[in-house]
Kinemage of the C-alpha trace (Angstrom):
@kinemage 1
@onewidth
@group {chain A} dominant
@subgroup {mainchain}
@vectorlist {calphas} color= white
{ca unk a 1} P -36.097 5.818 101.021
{ca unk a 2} L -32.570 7.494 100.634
{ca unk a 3} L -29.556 7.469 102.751
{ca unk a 4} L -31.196 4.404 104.251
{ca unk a 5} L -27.067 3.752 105.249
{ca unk a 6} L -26.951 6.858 107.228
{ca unk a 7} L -29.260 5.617 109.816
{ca unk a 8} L -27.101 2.956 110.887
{ca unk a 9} L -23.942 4.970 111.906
{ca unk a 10} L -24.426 7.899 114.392
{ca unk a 11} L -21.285 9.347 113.136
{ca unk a 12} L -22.822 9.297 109.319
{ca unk a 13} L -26.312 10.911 110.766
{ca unk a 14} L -24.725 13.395 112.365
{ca unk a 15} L -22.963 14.910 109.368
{ca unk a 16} L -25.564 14.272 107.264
{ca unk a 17} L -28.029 16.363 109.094
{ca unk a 18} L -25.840 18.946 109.883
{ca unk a 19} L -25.644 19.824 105.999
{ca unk a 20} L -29.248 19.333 105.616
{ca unk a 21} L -29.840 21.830 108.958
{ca unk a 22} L -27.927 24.286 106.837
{ca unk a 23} L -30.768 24.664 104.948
{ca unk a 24} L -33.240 25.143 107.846
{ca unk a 25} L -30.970 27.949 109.940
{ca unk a 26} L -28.333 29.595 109.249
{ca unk a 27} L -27.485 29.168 112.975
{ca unk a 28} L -25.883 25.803 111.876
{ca unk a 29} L -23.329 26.955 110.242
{ca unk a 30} L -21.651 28.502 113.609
{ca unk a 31} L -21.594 25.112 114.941
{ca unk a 32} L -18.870 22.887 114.824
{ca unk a 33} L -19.724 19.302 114.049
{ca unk a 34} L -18.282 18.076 117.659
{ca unk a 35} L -21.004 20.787 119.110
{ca unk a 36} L -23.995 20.207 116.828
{ca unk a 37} L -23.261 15.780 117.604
{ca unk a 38} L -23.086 17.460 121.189
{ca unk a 39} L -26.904 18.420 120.954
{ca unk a 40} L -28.090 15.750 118.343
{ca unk a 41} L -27.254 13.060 121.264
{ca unk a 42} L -29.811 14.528 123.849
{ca unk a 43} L -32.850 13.690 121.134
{ca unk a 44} L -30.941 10.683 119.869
{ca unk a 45} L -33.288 7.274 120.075
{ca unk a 46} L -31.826 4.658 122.127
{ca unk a 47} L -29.070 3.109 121.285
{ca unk a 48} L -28.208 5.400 118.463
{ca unk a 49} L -30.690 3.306 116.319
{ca unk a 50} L -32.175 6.412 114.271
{ca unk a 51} L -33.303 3.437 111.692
{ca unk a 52} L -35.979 3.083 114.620
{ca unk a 53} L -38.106 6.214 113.907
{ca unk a 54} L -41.124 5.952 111.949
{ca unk a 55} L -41.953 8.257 109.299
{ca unk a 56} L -45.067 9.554 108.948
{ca unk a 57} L -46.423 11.396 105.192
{ca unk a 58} L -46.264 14.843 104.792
{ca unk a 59} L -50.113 15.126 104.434
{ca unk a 60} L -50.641 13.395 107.944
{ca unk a 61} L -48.262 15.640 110.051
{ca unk a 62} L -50.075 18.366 108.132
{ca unk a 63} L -53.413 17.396 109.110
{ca unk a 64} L -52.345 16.733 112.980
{ca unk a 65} L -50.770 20.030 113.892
{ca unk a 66} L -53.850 21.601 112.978
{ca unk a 67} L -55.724 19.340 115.410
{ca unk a 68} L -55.920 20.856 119.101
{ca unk a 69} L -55.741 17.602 120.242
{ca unk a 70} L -52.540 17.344 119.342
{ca unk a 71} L -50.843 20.369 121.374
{ca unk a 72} L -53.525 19.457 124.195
{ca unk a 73} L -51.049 16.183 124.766
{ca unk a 74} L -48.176 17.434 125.264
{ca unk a 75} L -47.201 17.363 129.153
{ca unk a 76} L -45.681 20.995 130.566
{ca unk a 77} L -43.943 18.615 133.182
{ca unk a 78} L -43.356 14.948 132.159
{ca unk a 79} L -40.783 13.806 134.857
{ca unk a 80} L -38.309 11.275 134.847
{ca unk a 81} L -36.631 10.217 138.603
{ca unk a 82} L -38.267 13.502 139.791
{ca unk a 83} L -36.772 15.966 136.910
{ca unk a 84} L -38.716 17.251 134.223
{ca unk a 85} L -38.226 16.052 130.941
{ca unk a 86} L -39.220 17.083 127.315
{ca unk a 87} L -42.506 15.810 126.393
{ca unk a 88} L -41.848 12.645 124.214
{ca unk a 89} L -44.430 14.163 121.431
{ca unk a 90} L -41.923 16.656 120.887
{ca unk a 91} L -39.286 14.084 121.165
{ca unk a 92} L -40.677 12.018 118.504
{ca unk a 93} L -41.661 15.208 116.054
{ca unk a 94} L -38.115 16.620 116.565
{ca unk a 95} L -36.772 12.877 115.589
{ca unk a 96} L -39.080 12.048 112.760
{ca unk a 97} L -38.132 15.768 110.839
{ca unk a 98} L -34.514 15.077 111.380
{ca unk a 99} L -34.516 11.490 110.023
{ca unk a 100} L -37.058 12.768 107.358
{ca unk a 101} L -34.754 15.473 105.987
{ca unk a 102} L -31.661 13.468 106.231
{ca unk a 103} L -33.563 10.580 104.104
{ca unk a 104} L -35.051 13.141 101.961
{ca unk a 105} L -38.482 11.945 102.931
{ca unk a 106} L -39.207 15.653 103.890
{ca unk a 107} L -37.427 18.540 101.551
{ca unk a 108} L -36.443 21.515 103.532
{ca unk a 109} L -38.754 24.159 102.272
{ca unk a 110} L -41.625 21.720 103.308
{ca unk a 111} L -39.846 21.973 106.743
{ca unk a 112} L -39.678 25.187 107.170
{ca unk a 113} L -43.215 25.816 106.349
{ca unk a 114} L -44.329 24.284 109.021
{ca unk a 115} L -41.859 24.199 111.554
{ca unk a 116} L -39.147 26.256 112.724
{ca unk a 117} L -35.810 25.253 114.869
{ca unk a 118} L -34.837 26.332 118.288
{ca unk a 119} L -30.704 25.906 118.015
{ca unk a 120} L -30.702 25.987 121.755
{ca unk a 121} L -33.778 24.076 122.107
{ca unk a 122} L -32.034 21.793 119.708
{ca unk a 123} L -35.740 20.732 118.549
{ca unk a 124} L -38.783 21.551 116.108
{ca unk a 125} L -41.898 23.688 117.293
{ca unk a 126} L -44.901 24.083 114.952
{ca unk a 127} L -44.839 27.483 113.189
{ca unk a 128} L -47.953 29.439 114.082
{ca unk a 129} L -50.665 31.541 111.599
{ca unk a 130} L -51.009 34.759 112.087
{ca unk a 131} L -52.568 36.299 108.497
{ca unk a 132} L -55.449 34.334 106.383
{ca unk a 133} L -56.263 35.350 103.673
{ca unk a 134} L -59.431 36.848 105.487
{ca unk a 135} L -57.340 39.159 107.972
{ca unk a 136} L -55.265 40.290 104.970
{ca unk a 137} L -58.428 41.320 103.540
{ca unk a 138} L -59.255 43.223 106.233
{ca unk a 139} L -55.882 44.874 106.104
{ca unk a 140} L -56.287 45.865 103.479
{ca unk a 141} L -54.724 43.075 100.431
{ca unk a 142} L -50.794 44.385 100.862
{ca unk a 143} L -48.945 45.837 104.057
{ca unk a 144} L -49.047 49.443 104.190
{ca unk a 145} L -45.206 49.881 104.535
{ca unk a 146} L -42.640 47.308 104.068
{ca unk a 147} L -38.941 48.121 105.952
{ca unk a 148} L -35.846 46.103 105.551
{ca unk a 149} L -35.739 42.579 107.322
{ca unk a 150} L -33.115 43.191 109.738
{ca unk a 151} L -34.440 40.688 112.441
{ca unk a 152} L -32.895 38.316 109.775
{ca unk a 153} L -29.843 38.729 111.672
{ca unk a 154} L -31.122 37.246 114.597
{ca unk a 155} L -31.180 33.637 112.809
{ca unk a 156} L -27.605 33.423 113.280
{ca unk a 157} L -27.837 33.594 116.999
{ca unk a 158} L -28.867 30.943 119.835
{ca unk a 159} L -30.303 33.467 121.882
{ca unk a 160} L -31.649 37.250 121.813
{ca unk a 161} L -30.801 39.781 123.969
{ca unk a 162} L -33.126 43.454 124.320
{ca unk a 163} L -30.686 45.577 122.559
{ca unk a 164} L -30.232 43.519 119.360
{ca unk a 165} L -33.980 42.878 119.265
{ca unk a 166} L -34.320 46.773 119.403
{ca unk a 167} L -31.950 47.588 116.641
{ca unk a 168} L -33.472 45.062 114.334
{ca unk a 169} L -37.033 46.630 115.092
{ca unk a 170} L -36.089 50.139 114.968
{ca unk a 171} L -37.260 51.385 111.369
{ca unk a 172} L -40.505 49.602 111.904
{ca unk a 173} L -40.964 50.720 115.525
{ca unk a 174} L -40.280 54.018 114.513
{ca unk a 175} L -43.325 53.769 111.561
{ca unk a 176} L -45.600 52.260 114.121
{ca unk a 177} L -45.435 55.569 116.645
{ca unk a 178} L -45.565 57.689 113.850
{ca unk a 179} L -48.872 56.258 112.710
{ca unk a 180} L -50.135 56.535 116.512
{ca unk a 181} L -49.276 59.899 117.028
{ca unk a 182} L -50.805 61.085 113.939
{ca unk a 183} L -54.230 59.013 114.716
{ca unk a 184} L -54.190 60.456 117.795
{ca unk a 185} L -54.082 63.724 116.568
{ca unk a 186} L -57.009 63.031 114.553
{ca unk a 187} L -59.063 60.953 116.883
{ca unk a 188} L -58.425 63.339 120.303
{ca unk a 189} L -58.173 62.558 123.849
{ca unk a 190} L -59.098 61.000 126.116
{ca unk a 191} L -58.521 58.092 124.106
{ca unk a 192} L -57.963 54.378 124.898
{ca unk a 193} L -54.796 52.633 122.531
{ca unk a 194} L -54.754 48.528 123.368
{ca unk a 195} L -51.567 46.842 122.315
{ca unk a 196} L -52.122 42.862 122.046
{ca unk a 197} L -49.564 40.665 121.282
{ca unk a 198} L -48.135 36.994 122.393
{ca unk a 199} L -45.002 37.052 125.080
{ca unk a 200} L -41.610 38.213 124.115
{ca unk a 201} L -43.047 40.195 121.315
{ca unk a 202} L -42.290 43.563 122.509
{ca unk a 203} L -45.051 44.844 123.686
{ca unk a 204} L -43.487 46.400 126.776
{ca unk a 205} L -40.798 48.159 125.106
{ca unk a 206} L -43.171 49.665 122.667
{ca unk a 207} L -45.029 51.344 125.023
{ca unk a 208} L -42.187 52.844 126.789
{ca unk a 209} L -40.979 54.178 123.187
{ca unk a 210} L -44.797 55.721 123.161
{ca unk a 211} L -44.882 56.700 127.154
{ca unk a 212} L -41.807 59.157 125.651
{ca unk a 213} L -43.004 59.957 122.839
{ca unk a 214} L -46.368 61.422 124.874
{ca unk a 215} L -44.547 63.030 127.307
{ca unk a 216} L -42.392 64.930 124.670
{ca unk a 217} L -45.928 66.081 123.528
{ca unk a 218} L -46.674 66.788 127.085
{ca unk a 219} L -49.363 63.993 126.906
{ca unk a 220} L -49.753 62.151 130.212
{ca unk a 221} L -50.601 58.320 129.960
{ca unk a 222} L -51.729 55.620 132.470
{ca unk a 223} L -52.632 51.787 132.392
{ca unk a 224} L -54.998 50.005 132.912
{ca unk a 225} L -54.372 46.196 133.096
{ca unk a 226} L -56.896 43.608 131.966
{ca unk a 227} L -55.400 40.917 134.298
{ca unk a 228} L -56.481 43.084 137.752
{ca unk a 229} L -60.158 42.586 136.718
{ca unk a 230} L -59.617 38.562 136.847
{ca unk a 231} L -61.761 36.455 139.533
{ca unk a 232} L -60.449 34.306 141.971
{ca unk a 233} L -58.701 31.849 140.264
{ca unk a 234} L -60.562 28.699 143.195
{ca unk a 235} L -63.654 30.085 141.561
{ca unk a 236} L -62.928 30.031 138.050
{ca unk a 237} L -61.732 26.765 138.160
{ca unk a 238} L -64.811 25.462 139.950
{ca unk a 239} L -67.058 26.499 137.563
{ca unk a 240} L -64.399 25.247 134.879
{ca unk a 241} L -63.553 29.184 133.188
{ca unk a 242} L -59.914 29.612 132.548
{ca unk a 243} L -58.753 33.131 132.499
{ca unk a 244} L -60.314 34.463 129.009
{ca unk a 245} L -63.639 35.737 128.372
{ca unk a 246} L -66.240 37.869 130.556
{ca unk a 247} L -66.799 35.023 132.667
{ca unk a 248} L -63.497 35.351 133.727
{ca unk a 249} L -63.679 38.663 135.031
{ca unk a 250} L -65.077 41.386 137.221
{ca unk a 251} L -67.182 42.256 133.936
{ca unk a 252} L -69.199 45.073 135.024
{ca unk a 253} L -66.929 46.922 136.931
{ca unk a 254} L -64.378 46.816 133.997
{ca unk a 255} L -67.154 48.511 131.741
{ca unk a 256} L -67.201 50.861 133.935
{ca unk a 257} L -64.258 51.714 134.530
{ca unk a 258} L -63.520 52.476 130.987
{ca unk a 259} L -66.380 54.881 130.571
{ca unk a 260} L -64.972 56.753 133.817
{ca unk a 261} L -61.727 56.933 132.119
{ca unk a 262} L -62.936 58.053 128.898
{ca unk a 263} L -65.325 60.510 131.015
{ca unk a 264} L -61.760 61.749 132.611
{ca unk a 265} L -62.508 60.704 135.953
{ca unk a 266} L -60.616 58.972 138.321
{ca unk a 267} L -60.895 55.116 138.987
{ca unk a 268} L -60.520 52.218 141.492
{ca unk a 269} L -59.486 49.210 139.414
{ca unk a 270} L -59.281 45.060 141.438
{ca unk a 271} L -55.987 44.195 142.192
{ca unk a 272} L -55.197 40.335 141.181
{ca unk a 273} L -52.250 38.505 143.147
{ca unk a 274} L -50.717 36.063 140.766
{ca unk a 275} L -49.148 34.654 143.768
{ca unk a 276} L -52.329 33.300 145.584
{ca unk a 277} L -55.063 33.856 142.635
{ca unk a 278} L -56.951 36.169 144.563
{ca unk a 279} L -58.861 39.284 143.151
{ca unk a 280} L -58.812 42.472 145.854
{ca unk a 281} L -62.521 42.224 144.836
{ca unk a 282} L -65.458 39.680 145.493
{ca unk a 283} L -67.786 38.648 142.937
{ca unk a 284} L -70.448 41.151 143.751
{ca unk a 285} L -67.972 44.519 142.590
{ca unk a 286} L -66.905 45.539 146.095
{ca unk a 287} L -63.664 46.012 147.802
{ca unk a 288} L -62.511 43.008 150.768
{ca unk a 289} L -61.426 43.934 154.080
{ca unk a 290} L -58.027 44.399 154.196
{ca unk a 291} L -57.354 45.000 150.499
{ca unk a 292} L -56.307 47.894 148.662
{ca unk a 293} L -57.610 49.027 144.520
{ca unk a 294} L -55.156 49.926 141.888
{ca unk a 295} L -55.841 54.041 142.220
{ca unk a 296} L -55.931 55.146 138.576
{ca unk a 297} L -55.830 58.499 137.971
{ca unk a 298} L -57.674 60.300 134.331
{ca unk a 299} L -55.629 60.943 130.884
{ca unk a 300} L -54.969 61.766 127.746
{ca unk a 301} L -54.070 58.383 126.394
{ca unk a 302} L -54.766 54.877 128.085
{ca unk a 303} L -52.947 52.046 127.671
{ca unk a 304} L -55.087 48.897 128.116
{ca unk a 305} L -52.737 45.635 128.680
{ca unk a 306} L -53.824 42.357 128.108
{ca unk a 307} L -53.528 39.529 125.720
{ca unk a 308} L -56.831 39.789 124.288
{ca unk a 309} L -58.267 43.432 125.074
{ca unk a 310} L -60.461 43.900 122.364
{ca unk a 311} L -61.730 40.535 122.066
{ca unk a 312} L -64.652 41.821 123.993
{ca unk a 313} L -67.300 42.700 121.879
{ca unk a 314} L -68.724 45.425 124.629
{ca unk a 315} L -65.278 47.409 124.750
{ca unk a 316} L -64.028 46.645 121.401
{ca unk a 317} L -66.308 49.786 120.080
{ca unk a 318} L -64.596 51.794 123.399
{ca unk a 319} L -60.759 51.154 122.471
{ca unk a 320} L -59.881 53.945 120.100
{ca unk a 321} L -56.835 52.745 118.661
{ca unk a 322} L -56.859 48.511 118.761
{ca unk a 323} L -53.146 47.208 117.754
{ca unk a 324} L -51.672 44.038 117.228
{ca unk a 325} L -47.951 43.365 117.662
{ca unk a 326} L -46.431 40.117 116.508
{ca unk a 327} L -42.820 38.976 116.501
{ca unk a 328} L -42.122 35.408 115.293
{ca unk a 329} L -42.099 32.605 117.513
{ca unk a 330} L -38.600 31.899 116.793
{ca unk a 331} L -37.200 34.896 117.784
{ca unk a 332} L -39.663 35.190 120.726
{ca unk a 333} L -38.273 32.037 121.998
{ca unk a 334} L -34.819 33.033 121.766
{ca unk a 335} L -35.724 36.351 123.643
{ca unk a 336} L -36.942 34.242 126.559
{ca unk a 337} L -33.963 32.105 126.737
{ca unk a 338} L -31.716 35.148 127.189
{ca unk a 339} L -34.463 37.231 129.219
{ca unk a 340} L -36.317 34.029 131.409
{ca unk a 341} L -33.412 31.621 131.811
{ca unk a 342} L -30.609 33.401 131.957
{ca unk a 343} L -31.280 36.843 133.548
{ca unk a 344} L -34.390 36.023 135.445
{ca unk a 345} L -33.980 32.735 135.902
{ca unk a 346} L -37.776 32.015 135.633
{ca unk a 347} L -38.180 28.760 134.397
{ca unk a 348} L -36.652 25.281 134.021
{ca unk a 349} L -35.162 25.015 130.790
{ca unk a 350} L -37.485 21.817 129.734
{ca unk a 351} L -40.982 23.544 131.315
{ca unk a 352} L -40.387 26.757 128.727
{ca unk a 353} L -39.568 24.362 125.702
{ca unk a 354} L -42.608 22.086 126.422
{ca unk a 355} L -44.823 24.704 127.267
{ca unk a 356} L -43.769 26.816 124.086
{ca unk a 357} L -44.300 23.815 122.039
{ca unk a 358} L -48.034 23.320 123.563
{ca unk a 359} L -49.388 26.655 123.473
{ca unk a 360} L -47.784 28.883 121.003
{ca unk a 361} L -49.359 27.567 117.395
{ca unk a 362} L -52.567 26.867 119.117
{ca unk a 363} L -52.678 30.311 121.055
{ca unk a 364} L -52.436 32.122 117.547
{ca unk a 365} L -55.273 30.565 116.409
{ca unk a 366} L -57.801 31.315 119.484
{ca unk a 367} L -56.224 34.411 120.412
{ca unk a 368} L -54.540 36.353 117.976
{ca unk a 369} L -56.129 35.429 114.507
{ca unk a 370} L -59.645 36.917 116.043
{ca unk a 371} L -57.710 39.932 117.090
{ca unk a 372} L -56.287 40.056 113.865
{ca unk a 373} L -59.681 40.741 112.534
{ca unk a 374} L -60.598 43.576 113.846
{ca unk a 375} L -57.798 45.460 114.553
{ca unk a 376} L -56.457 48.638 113.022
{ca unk a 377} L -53.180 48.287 113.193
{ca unk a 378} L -50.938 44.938 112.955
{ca unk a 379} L -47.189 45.395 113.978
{ca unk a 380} L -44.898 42.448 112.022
{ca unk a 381} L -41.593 42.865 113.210
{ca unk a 382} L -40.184 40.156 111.731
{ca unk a 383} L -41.670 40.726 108.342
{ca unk a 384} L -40.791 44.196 109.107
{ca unk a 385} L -44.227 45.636 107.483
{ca unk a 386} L -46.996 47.831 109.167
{ca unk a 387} L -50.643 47.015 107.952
{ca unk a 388} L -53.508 49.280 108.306
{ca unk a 389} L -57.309 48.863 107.201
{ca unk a 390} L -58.568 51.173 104.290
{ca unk a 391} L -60.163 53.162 107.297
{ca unk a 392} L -57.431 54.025 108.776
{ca unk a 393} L -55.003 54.044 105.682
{ca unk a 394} L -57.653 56.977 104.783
{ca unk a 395} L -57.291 58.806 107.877
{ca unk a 396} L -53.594 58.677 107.656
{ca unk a 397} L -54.030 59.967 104.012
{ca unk a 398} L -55.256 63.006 105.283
């Protein structure tokens, strides 16, 4: 092992790994070493004895962040004297990487092939899997257009707010409601357009860009939200069914509501409170005493929110337009800092960064990789590209 003397001055570590972050994100550079020594001391193993981590090979941590068993340990709220800390998993990945890379155990480009760093995290999460090689078979072998990388940019930054997250998305956003508009023109209305995608990827400020775009074309729009059709949560959890799937949901009175909208007729969608897990609806379809529906009026195009709409074998075929819209987890993550710590102030700093750690890489697989498959359209907006089946790649030829 190399730079074994490294491990036994703080001082030495710290400079060491600062050149070898370098290599990881360009963040690092905009660091001074007094500030990056300022963050490597709240991962720092006790009593500066970084000689003390354990290494493990390359081929074991590549084999255990594939294991769900892995993300399933890590605790959203470990607490020490009553405060939440970060989950020591983390701790221990976050320490292993940095002693690996500063002993040249583990090269960079290894590194960042499976991991990416949160600067103001200050610690490793698992890079998630979006394409196979199956899904880019479906999308046809090659993206469809390609745009300049601008969210490239972002790397340099600890956080991200909305504005710089728009610029850097703007050519591909742009090629994305282009492609709608045109399908739409093809396809007709009424017509139902799902947008999936994981949180912080954009999703909401994509379909305000197409709410305006519709309304310039004097198209009127409403929503119809995936989430209002959930169960009581005391239910659910009885019967052990977490909030995906049919069994989740009021099934049969989401069916139909689709056809009704699709029929252009007015609907009375459940209203879920977050707040006390309670639908507005009991099991049996019908309305409680006391509650009120989500009134939903018929029109041309209908957005249907959720973060697995056409997972759903019985409305897939119903969704005319199915979309997927992905941003990297890296930049996501940054967006939340700025948008869920510091303006809404949503979350305790150490709940987002175990939480993200648990359920992003794992949530890709379940969630977004089956989406993946059968979409029409996938959004990258970090790999600024647009990919299309042959299908619709046809249609658009037209």
């Amino acid at each position: 092992m190399k730079n074994q003397e490294f491990l036994e001055d703080p001082d030495l570590f710290s400079e060491k790994l600062q050149q070898k972050m370098r290599l990881i994100t360009q963040v690092i550079d905009r660091m001074e070493p007094y500030e990056f020594r300022y963050s490597l001391n709240n991962i720092t193993p006790l009593e500066n004895n970084w000689g003390s981590v354990a290494l493990e090979t390359v081929e074991e941590i590549e084999k255990k962040i594939t294991l769900p068993a892995f993300f399933d340990a890590v605790q959203i709220k470990p607490k020490v004297d009553g405060k939440i800390v970060l989950d020591q998993i983390i701790v221990h990945t976050t320490q292993m990487l940095f002693v690996g890379l500063v002993t040249e155990e583990y090269m960079p480009e290894w590194v960042n092939a499976h991991f990416y760093f949160d600067p103001r995290s200050f610690n490793f999460y698992v890079r998630s899997t979006y394409l196979t090689p199956e899904i880019i078979t479906h999308l046809g072998g090659k993206p469809y257009r390609q745009f300049e990388q601008k969210q490239k940019a972002l790397d340099a930054l600890h956080e991200v707010g909305y504005l710089d997250f728009k610029n850097a998305n703007k050519d591909v956003d742009e090629g994305f409601i282009e492609i709608v508009l045109k399908l739409i023109a093809q396809k007709g209305v009424p017509i139902i357009l799902a947008i999936a995608g994981p949180t912080a990827a954009g999703k909401t400020e994509i379909v305000d860009q197409l709410r305006e775009r519709f309304a310039q074309n004097h198209q009127n729009v409403a929503t119809i939200e995936l989430d209002n059709f959930l169960t009581d949560r005391d239910g659910r959890e009885e019967k052990g069914i977490g909030s995906f799937g049919k069994a989740a949901l009021h099934f049969e009175l989401f069916q139909t509501c689709i056809s009704d909208l699709l029929q252009k007729k007015s609907i009375a969608s459940p209203r879920y409170d977050f707040i006390d897990g309670t639908s507005s609806h009991n099991l049996s379809g019908t309305l409680k005493a006391g509650r009120k529906p989500v009134e939903i009026e018929p029109a041309d195009i209908i957005f249907l929110e959720g973060n697995s709409p056409f997972l759903l074998p019985e409305i897939a075929p119903l969704i005319g337009i199915k979309v997927v819209y992905i941003t990297d987890d890296g930049v996501r993550l940054k967006r939340k800092w700025r948008r869920d710590i510091d303006y809404r102030k949503k979350y305790d700093p150490f709940y987002l960064r175990n939480r993200y750690f648990r359920e992003q890489a794992p949530m890709a697989v379940k969630n977004y990789q089956p989406q993946l498959k059968t979409c029409d359209i996938f959004v990258d907006t970090t790999g600024a590209t647009l990919w299309v089946t042959p299908e619709i790649a046809s249609a658009l030829a037209k």
